[in-house]
VOPAGU-2260 file (C-alpha; in pm, 1 decimal, decimal comma):
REM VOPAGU-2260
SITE   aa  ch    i         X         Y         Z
SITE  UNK   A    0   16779,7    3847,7   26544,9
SITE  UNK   A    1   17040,2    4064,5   26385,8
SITE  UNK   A    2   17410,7    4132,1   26485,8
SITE  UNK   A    3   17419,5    4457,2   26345,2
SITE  UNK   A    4   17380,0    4762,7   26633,3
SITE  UNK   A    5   17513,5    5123,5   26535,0
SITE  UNK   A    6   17779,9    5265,7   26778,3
SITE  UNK   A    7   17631,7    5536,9   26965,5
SITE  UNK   A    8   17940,3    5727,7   26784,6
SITE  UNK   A    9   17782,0    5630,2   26447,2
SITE  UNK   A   10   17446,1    5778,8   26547,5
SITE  UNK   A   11   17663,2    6109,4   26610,7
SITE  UNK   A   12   17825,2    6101,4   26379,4
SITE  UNK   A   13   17495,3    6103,4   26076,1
SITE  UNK   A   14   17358,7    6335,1   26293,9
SITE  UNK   A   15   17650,2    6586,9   26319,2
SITE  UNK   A   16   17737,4    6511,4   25949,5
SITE  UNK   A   17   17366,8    6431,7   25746,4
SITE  UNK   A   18   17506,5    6094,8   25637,8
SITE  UNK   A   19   17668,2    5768,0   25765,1
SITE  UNK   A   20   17844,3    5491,9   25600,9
SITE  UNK   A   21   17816,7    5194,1   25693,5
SITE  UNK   A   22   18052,4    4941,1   25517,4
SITE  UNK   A   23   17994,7    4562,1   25492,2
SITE  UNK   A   24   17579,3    4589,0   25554,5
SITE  UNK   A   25   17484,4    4378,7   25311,3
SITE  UNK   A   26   17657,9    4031,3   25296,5
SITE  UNK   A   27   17831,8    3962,1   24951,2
SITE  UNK   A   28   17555,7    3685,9   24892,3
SITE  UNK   A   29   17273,5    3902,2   24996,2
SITE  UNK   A   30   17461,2    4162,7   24757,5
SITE  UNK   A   31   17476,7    3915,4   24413,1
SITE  UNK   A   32   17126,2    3823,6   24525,6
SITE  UNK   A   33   17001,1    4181,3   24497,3
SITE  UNK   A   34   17201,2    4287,2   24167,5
SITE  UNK   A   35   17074,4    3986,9   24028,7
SITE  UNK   A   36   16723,2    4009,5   24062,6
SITE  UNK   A   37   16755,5    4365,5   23983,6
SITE  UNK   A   38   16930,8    4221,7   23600,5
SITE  UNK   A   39   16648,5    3944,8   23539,4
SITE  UNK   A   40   16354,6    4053,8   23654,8
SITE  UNK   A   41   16135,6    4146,4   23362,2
SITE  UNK   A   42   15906,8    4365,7   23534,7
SITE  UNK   A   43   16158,5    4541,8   23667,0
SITE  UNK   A   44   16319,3    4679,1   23357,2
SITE  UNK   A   45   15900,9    4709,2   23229,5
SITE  UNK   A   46   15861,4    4959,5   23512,4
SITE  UNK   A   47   16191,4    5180,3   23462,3
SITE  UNK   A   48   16121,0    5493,1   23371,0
SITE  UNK   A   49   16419,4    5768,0   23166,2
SITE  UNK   A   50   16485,7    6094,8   23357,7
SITE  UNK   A   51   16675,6    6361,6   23146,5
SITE  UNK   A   52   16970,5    6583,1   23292,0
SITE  UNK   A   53   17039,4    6881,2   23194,8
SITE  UNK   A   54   17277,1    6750,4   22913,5
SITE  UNK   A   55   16994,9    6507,1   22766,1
SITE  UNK   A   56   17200,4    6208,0   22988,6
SITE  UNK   A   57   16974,5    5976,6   23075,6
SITE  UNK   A   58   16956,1    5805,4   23450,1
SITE  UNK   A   59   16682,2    5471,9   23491,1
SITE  UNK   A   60   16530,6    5455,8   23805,0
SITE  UNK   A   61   16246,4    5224,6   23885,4
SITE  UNK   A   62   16049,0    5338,2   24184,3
SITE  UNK   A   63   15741,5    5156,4   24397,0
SITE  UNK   A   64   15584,2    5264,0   24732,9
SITE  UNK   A   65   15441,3    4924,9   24887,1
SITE  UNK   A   66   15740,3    4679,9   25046,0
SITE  UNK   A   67   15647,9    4349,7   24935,0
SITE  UNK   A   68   15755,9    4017,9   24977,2
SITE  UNK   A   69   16047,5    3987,6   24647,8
SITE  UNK   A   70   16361,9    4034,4   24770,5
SITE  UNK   A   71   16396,1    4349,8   24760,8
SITE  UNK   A   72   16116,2    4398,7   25028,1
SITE  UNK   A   73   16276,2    4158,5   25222,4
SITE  UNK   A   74   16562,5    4403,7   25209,9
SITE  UNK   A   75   16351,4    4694,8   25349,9
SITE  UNK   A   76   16158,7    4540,0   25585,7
SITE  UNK   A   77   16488,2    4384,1   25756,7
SITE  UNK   A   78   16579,5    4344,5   26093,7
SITE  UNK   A   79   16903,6    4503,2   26045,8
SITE  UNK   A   80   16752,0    4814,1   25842,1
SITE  UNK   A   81   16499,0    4864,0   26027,5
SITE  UNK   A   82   16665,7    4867,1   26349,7
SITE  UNK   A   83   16930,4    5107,9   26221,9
SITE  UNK   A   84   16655,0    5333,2   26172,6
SITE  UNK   A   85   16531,1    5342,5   26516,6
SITE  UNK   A   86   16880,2    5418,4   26631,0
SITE  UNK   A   87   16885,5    5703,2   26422,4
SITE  UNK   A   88   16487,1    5860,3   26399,4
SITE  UNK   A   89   16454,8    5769,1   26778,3
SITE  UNK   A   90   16438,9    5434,3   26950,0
SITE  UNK   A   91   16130,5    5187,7   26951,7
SITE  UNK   A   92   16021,3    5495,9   26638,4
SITE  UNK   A   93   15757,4    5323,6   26428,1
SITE  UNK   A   94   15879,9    5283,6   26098,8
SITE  UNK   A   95   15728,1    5351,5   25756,9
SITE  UNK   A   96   15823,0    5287,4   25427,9
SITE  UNK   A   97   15761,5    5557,4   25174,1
SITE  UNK   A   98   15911,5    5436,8   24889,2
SITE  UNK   A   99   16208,8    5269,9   24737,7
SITE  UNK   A  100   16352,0    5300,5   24346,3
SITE  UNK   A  101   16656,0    5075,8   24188,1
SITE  UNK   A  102   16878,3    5310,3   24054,5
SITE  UNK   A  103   17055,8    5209,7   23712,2
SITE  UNK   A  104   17345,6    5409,6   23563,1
SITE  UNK   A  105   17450,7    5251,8   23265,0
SITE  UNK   A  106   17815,1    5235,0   23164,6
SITE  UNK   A  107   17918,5    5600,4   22902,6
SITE  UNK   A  108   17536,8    5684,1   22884,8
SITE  UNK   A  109   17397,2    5732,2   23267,4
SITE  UNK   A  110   17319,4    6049,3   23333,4
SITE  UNK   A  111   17376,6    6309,7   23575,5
SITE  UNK   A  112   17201,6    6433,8   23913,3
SITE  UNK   A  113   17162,6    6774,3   23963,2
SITE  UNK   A  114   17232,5    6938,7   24330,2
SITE  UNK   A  115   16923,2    6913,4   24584,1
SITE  UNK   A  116   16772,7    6781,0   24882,6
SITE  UNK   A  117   16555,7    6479,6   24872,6
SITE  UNK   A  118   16309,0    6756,5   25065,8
SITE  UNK   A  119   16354,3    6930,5   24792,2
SITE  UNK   A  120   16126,1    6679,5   24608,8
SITE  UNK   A  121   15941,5    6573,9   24897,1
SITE  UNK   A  122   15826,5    6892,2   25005,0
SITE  UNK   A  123   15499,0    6901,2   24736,8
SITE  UNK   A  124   15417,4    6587,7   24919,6
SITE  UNK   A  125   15421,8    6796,8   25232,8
SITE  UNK   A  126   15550,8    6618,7   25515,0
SITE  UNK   A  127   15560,4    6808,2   25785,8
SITE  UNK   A  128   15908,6    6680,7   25919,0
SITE  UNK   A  129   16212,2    6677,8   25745,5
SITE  UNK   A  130   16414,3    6531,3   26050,7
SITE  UNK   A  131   16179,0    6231,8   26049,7
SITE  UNK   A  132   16257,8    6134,3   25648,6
SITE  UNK   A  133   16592,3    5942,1   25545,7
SITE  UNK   A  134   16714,3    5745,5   25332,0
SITE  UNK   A  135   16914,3    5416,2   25292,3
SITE  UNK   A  136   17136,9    5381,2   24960,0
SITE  UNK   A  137   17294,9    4976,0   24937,0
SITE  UNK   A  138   17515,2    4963,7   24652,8
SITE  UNK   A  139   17514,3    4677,6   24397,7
SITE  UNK   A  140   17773,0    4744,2   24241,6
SITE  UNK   A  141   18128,6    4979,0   24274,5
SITE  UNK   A  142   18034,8    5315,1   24323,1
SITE  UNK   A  143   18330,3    5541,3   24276,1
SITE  UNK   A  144   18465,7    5895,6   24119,0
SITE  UNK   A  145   18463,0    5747,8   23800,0
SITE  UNK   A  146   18130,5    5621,2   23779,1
SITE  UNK   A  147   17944,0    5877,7   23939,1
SITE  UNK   A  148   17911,2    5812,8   24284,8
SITE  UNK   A  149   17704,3    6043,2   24514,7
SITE  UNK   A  150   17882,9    6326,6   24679,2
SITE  UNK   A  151   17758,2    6529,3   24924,2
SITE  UNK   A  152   17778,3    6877,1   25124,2
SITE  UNK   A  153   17880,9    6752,5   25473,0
SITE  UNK   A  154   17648,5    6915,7   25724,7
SITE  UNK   A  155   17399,7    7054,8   25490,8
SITE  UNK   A  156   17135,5    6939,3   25654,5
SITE  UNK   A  157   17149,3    7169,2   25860,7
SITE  UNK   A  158   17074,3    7465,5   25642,9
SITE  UNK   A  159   16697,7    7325,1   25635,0
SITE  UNK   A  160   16482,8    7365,6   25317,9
SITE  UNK   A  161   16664,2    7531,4   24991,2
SITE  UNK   A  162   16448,9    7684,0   24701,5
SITE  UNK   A  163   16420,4    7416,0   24445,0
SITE  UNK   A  164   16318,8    7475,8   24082,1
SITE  UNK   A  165   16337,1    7264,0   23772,4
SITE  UNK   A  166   16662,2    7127,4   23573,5
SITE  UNK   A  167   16581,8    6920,4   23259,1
SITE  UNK   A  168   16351,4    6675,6   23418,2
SITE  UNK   A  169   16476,2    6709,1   23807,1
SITE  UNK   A  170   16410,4    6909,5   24101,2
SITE  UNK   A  171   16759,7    7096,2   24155,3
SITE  UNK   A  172   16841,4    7312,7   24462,6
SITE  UNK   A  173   16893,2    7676,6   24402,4
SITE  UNK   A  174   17239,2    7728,7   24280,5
SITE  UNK   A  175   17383,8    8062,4   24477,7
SITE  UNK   A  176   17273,5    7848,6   24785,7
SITE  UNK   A  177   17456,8    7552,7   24725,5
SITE  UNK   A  178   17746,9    7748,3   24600,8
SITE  UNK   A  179   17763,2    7901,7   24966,5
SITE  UNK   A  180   17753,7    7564,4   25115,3
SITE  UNK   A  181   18038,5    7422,3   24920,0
SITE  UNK   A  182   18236,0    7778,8   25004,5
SITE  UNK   A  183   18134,3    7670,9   25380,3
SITE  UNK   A  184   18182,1    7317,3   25433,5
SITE  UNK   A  185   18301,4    7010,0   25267,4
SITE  UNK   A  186   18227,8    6849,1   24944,2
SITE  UNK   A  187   18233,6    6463,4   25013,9
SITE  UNK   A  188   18264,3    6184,5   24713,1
SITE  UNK   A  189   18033,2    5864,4   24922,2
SITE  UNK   A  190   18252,9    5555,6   24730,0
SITE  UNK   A  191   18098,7    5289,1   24795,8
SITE  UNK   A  192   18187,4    4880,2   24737,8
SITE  UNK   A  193   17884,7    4655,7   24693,0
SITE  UNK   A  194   17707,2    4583,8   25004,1
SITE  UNK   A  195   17824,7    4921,3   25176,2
SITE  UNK   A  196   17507,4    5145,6   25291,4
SITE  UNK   A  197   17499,4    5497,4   25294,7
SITE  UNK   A  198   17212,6    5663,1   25530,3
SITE  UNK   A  199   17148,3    6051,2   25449,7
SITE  UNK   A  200   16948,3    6316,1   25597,7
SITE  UNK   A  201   16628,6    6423,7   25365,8
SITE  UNK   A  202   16759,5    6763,8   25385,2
SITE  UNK   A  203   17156,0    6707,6   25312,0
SITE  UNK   A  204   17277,2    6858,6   24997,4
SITE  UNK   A  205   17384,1    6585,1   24748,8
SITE  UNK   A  206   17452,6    6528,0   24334,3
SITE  UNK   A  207   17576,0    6275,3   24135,5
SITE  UNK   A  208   17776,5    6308,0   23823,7
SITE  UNK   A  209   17696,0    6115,1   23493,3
SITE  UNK   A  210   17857,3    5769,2   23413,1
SITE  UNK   A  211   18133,1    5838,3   23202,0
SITE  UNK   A  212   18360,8    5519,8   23319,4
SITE  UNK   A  213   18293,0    5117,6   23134,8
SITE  UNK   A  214   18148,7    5015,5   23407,3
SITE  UNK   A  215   17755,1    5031,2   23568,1
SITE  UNK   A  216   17662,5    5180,7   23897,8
SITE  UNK   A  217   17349,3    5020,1   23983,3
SITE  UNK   A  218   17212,4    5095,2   24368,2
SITE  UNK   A  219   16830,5    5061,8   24555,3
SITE  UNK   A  220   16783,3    5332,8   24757,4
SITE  UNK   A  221   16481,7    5288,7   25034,4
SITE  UNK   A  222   16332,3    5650,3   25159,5
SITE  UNK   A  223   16188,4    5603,8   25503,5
SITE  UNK   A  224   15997,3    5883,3   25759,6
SITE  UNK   A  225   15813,1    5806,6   26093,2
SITE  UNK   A  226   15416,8    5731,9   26131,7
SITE  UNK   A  227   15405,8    6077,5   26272,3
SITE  UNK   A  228   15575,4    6223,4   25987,2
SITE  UNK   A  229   15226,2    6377,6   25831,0
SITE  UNK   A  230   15227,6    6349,9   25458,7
SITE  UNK   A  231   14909,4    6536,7   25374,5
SITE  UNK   A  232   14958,1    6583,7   24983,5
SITE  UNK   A  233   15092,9    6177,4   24924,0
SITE  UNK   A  234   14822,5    5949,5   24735,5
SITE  UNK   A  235   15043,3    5664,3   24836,6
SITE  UNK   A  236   14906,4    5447,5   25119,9
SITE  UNK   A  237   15263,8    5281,2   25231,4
SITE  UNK   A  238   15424,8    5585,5   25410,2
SITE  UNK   A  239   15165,1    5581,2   25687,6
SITE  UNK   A  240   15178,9    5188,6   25766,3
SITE  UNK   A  241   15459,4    5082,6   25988,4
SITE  UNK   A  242   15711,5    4834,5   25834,9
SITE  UNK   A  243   15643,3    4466,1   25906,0
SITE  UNK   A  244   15969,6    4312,4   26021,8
SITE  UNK   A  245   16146,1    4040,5   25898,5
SITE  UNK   A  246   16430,8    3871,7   25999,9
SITE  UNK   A  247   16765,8    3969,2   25781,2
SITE  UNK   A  248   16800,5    3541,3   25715,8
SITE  UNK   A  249   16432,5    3660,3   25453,1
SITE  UNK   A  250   16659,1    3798,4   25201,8
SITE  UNK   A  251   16884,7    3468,7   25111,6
SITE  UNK   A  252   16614,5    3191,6   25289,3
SITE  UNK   A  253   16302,6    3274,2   25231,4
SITE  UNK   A  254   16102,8    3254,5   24901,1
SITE  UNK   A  255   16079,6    3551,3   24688,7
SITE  UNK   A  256   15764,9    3637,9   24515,4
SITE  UNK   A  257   15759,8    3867,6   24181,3
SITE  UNK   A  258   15772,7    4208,4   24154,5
SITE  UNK   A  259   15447,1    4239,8   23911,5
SITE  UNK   A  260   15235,3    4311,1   24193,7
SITE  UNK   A  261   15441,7    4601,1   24258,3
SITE  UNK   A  262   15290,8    4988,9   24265,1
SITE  UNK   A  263   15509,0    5111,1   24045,4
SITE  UNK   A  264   15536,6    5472,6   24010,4
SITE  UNK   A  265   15455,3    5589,4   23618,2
SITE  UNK   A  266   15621,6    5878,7   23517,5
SITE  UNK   A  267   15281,4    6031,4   23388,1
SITE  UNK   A  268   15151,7    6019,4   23707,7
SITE  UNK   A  269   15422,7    6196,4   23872,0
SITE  UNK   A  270   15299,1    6527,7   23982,1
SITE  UNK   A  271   15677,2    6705,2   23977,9
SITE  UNK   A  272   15703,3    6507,7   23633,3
SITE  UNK   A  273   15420,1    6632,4   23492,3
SITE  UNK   A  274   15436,8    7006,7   23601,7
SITE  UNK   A  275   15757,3    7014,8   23427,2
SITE  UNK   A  276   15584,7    6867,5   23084,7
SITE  UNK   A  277   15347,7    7124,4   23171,6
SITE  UNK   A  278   15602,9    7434,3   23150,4
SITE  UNK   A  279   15783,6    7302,7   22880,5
SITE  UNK   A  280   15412,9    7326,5   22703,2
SITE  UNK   A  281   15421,5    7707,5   22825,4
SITE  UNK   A  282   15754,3    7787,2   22733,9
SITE  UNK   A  283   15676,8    7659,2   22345,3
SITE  UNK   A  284   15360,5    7797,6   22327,4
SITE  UNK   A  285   15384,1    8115,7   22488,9
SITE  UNK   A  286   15079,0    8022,7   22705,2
């Protein structure tokens, strides 16, 4: 059974905020474990996919729906994660995993994240609930100013949806909007050391800025919502299937299997993805 319990102040406090940061989640071993796997395994970097900024930076994510049993399922199937969860979606809440995507920023060359809400992206998969979709960010390695760590718009969640349109191959938030939010409340820079967690609100305003230090900033972020949370445009199976637990000793004790069995997400079968090949066909052609 897990130690770890949130503070009923730490459940205010992502609430009142959008985001909570937990420091220490992950143990160091669990940590070098992670990163890692995440460096060797082949099918891994096979499944990575390039998403352009607006700049023609490059950021690697590799993204799968089903939690399996590797390591890093044994991650986000965890007591202690999925506990945390409950605290903050609702207690006893059954949990489901919609998907989770290992986030590689390359030392001079990572690119850049554009301001939005994960809603923002999530919204053509139409769940019904924003409330009832987070997210859980576990750093692998420093994340910092000079790396490009994530910084948020403290509170934005409560705005609800933004308009969202297309920058280079992302979903960014409508500008004027966000501009009012950062006039309104606080811009936050989420540093992070490896093992720390960061928990955000589906709806909370957030960016990242390219890697422009020598060092990587490499992160797996797991996206979450509850059974109830109706996704009624989602062709994935996993967000509907509440998380099988297992206990946190899984990620350091217990066998890993490979990730080739993974559903990986291709970037040609990316609806968002492909809609924005699609304009950049109409805006060539005239069509």
């Amino acid at each position: 059974m897990t130690n770890l319990k949130l503070s009923d102040a730490e459940v205010q406090v992502y609430h009142q905020q959008g985001y909570l940061i937990v420091k220490n989640f992950c143990s160091k071993q669990e940590t070098d474990r992670l990163y890692q796997t995440a460096l060797q395994d082949n099918t891994m970097k096979n499944n990575a996919m390039d998403l352009n900024d607006q700049s023609g930076k490059k950021t690697r994510l590799s993204l799968w729906f089903t939690p399996g049993n590797d390591v890093f399922g044994y991650l986000t199937r965890s007591e202690k994660v999925i506990y945390a969860l409950q605290q903050l979606l609702g207690s006893h809440a059954h949990i489901c995993h919609f998907h989770s995507k290992l986030m590689q920023k390359e030392p001079r060359v990572g690119g850049a994240w554009e301001w939005h809400q994960d809603y923002g992206y999530w919204y053509k998969n139409q769940f019904m609930f924003p409330d009832e979709l987070i997210s859980v960010m576990i750093a692998l390695t420093p994340a910092n100013r000079e790396n490009g760590c994530l910084q948020v718009i403290k509170g934005s969640h409560k705005m609800g949806r933004v308009n969202h349109g297309f920058t280079g191959e992302q979903v960014g938030a409508d500008m004027e909007m966000v501009n009012n939010a950062l006039k309104t409340m606080d811009l936050v820079y989420t540093e992070l050391e490896p093992g720390d967690a960061l928990f955000f609100h589906s709806n909370i305003l957030h960016r990242s800025e390219a890697n422009l230090s020598d060092h990587p900033r490499w992160s797996i972020i797991s996206c979450y919502c509850l059974q109830s949370n109706i996704a009624y445009n989602e062709t994935s199976t996993s967000w509907h299937i509440p998380v099988k637990i297992v206990p946190d000793e899984a990620i350091m004790e217990w066998e890993p299997e490979s990730l080739s069995h993974a559903d990986f997400l291709r970037k040609e079968n990316d609806p968002a993805l492909k809609e924005t090949g699609w304009e950049k066909e109409v805006n060539r052609n005239g069509l």
